[in-house]
N, C-alpha and C positions, 0 to 999 in steps of 0.2 A: 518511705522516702523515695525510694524508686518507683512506684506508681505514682507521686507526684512529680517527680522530674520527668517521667515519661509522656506526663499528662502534657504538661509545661511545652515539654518540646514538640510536640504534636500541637499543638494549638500557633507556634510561630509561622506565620503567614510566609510566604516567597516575598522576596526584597525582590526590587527591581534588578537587580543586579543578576538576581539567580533567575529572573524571568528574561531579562534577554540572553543570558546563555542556552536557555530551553528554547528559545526563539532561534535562535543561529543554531543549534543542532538541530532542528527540527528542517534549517533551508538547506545546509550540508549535506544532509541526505536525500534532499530531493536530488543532489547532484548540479545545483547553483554553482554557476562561475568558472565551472571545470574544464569550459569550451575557451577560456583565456588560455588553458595551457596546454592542451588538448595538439598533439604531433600525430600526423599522421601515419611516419612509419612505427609508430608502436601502437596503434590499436588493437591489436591482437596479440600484445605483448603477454606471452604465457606467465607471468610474474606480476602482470597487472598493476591499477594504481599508477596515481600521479608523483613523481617526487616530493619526498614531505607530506603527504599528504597522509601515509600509515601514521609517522609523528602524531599531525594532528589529530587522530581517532584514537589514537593511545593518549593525548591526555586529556581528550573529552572522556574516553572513559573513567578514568583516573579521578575527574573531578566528580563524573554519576556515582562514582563508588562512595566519593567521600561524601554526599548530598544524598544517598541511602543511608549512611550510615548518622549520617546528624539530625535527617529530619523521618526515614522511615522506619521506624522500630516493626522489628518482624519480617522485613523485607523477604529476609531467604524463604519464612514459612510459608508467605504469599505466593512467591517464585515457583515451589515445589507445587504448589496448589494445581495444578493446571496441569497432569499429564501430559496431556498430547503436543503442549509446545516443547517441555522438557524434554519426554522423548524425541523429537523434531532435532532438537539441539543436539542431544545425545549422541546418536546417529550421525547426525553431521560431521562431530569430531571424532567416533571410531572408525568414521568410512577411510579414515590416514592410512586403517591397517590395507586396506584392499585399493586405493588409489595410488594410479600410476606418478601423478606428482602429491607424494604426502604433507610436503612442506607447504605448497599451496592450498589445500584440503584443511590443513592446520589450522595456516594462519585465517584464511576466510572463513571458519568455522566459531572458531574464538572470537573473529567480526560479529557473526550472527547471535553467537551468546552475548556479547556485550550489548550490542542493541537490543535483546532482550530486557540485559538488567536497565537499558534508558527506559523504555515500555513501561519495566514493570516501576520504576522512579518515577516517570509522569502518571500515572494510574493512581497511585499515591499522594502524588503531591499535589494533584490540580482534579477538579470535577470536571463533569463531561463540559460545563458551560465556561470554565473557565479555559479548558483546552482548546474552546471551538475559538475564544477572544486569541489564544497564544498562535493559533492554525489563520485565524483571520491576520494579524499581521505578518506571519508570515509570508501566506499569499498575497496582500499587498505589496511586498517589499518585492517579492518575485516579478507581478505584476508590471512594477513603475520600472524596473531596470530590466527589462524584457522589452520593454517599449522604448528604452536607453541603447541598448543593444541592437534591438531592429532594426531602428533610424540613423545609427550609425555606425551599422555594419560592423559592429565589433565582434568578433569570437569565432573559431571555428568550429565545421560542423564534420561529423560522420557522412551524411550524407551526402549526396552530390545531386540536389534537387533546386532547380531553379523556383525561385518566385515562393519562398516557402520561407516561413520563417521562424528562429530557431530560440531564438532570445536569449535567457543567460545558460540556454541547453546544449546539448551536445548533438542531439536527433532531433528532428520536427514534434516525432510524436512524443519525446520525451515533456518538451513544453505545453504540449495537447492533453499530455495524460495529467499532469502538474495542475495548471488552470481547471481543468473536469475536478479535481481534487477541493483546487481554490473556489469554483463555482459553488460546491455543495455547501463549503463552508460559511461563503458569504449567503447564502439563501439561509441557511439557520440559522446566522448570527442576526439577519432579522426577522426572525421569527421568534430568536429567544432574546434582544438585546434591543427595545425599541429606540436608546436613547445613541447608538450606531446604525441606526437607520440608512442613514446618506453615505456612510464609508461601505454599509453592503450593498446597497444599492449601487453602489460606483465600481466598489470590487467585481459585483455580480456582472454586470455590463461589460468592463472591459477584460475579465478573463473570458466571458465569451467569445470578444474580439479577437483577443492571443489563438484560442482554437478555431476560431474560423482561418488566422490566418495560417496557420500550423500546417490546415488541412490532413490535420490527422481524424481520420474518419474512423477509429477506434475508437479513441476517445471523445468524438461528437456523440457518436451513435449510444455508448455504453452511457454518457450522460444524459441522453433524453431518454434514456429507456427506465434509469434509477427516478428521475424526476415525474416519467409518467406514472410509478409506483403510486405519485401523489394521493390519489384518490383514496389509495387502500390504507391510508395511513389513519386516517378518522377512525374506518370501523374497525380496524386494529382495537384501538383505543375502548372502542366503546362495547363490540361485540363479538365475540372468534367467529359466532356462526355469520355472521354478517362480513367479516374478514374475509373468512374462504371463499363464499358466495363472489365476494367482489374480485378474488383470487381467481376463482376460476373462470371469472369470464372474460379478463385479463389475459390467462394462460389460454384460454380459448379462439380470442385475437391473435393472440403473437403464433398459435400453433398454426391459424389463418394465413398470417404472413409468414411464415417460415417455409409453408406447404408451396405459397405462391413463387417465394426465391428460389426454392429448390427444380420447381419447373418453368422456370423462367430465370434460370441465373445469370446467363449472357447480358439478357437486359437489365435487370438488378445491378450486375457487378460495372456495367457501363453507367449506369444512372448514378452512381458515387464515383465515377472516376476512377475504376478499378478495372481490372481483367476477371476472366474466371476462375483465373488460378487463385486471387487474391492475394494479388503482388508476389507470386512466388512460393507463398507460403503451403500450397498444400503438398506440391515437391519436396517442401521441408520438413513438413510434418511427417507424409509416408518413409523419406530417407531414415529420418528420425525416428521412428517406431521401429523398423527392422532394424538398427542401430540397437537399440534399447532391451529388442528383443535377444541378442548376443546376452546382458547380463540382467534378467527380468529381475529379480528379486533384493537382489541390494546392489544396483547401477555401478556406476564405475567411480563413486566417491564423491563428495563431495566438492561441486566447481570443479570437476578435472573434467569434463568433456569437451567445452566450449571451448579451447587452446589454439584456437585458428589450425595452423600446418601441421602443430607441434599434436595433438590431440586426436582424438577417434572424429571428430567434430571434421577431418579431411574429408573423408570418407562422404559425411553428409552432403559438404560444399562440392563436391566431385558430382555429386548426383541433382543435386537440387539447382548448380549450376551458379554458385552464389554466396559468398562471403557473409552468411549467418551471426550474427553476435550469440544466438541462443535461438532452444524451440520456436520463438514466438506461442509459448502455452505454456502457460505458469505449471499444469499437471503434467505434462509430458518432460519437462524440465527436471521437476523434481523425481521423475522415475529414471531420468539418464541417470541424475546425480544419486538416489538413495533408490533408488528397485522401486518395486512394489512395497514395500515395508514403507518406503517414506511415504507413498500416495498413500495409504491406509491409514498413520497417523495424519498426514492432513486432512483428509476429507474426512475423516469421523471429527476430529478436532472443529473442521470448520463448520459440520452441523449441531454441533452440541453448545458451539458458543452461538451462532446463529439463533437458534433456541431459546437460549438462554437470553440472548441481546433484545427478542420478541417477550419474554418474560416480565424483564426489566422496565420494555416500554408499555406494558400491560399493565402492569403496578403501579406506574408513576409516569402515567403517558405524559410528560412535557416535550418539547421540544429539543431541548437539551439531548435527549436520551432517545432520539430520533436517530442521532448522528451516526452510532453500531449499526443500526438498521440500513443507513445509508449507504456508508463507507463498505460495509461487506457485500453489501448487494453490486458496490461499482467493483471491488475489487474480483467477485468472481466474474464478472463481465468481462472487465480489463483483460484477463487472465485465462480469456477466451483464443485470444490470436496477439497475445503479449507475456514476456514472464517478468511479472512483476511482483514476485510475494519471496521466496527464501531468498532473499540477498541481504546480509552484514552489511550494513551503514546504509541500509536503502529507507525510504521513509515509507513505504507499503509495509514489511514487516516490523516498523516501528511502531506506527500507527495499527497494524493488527493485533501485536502484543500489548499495546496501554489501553487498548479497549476491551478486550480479553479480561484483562485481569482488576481493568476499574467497573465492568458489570460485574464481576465475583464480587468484587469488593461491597456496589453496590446495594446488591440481594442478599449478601448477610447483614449489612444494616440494616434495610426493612424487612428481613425476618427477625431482627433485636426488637423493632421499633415499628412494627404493623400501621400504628395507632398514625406515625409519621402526615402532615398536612399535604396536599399537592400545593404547591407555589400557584395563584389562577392567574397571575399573570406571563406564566408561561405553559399554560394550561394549551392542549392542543386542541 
């Protein structure tokens, strides 16, 4: 009786209803519309968050819990599956005992676990092709009211950059990093979805647009660089030794250019409309590592360092000469906040699912299953001179976690079921 009721309920499709609330939490955490209310004298509010706005994530959680519970039988044994995010999370919430604000530590801790459990609720409830169609409207919607916003000047911004544009964002590059997202999406929705054709092709076009006008040259750079992967994607599929080969000559190019910006940086960093400092940032990086080095091995807690005035995060901005939001580096961030212990679980964590995400596309090379390959590949780019990965309600650790844990999920199904067809129309 109860392996048919369980059967029963596992087999009930998402109602419209429950796919655009997956759709609205999915733009929520891009951080949509925030710049409507968005005060200047509290940016660096040590207490953070919009008013209402904790509400609203407390009963988005609320309702992911009840929508685990009704459609993912198993959910918690999935959850635990996955070491290194668990620990990740873990960590997060006992860093309280050793952070100078614990109740901030707390509560954005508990952020990060509950967008966990959305992760691991979309991993379960939607395949990778059907996440990419929930991810394509998304980005649409961001898209057409980004270009609502730019034309008529609605919302305010963090920055103070002329001629730059911000859309339903808060920072330039917030909508730069956003659209590089929406870009990937719309490029394999048609590749896996022929009969959306003309909405990815439109999508593709104009979040290019949004990033060019952004002029966020993080997120230009980090998206031609995932997209030039292109190439290596076939022999992926077809051959590992043919993979590396095309790998290494790749990595052989880029070592080419790497060697030539490093002796030639002035002109490089002027050729993008940058300085050599690269806008500031490597002032912040150095303040920020001798910062870090005061508490090397489990940082100073969880979210307590960034605090503006209020924070050790003074210190950095005294030296760097500059009102910091964070490292700008996703890894140097996470060693403020959790030591050396939290970089260890993430970077083992991010090559094991990496692996595993190359696994998964090796089995059942579709396009669909391109998309882990993608999205981690922008995210450690991103993550280069941006900290875009441990943040509670962000859509970077949402989108990390439900890919995570829908490749496990994946690769015990076709280890059930070997014998499984490739789909050839989404055949790569």
């Amino acid at each position: 009786m109860n392996g048919s009721a369980s059967t029963t309920q596992a087999l009930i499709a998402p109602s419209i209803v429950e796919k655009a609330f997956t759709v609205s939490v999915l733009l929520l955490s891009t951080g949509a519309f925030m710049n409507l209310f968005l005060a200047r004298e509290n940016l660096f509010d040590p207490g953070a968050g919009l008013p209402g706005m904790q509400w609203v994530w407390s009963l988005i959680y609320i309702v992911t819990l009840f929508l685990l519970v009704r459609h993912c039988n198993g959910f918690i044994q999935v959850l635990l599956k996955e070491r290194w995010i668990v620990l990740l999370v873990i960590l997060a919430l006992v860093s309280v005992a050793w952070s100078s604000v614990p109740w901030i530590t707390l509560r954005r801790g508990v952020a990060l676990a509950a967008t966990c459990l959305f992760g691991v609720y979309l991993a379960m409830r939607y395949s990778f092709r059907e996440q990419l169609k929930l991810l394509a409207v998304m980005s649409g919607i961001a898209v057409i009211f980004s270009f609502v916003f730019g034309v008529l000047g609605w919302g305010a911004s963090v920055d103070e950059v002329e001629g730059v544009w911000y859309g339903i964002y808060g920072q330039k590059n917030s909508l730069g990093i956003i659209m590089a997202i929406g870009a990937l999406v719309f490029f394999l929705l048609y590749k896996t979805d022929a009969q959306y054709k003309w909405f990815a092709h439109s999508g593709l076009f104009f979040s290019g647009i949004l990033i060019l006008l952004s002029r966020s040259m993080s997120a230009l750079l980090s998206l031609l660089f995932v997209l030039a992967l292109l190439p290596l994607v076939r022999p992926l599929s077809r051959s590992i030794r043919k993979a590396v080969a095309a790998f290494g000559f790749a990595a052989a190019i880029a070592a080419a250019g790497l060697y030539w910006i490093a002796t030639h940086l002035t002109e490089a960093t002027e050729a993008l409309g940058r300085d050599a400092t690269l806008t500031g940032r490597v002032q912040l990086w150095v303040a920020s590592f001798f910062q870090a080095l005061e508490r090397p091995w489990l940082g100073y807690g969880y979210n307590s360092f960034w605090l503006g005035t209020e924070g050790p995060s003074l210190t950095v901005w005294q030296v760097a000469g500059w009102a910091a939001p964070s490292g700008h580096n996703g890894l140097l961030d996470i060693w403020l906040d959790m030591g050396l212990v939290g970089v260890a679980f993430a970077v083992l964590g991010f090559a094991l699912y990496f692996r595993r995400s190359v696994a998964l596309f090796r089995q059942r090379p579709v396009w669909s299953n391109a998309w882990p390959l993608f999205f981690l590949a922008y995210l450690f780019l991103i993550n280069l001179t941006a900290s875009e990965f441990l943040t509670g309600n962000g859509i970077f650790w949402l989108l990390y976690t439900s890919i995570v844990y829908r490749v496990s999920l994946q690769l015990a199904q076709l280890n059930r079921r070997p014998e499984q067809v490739r789909p050839a129309a989404q055949r790569v």
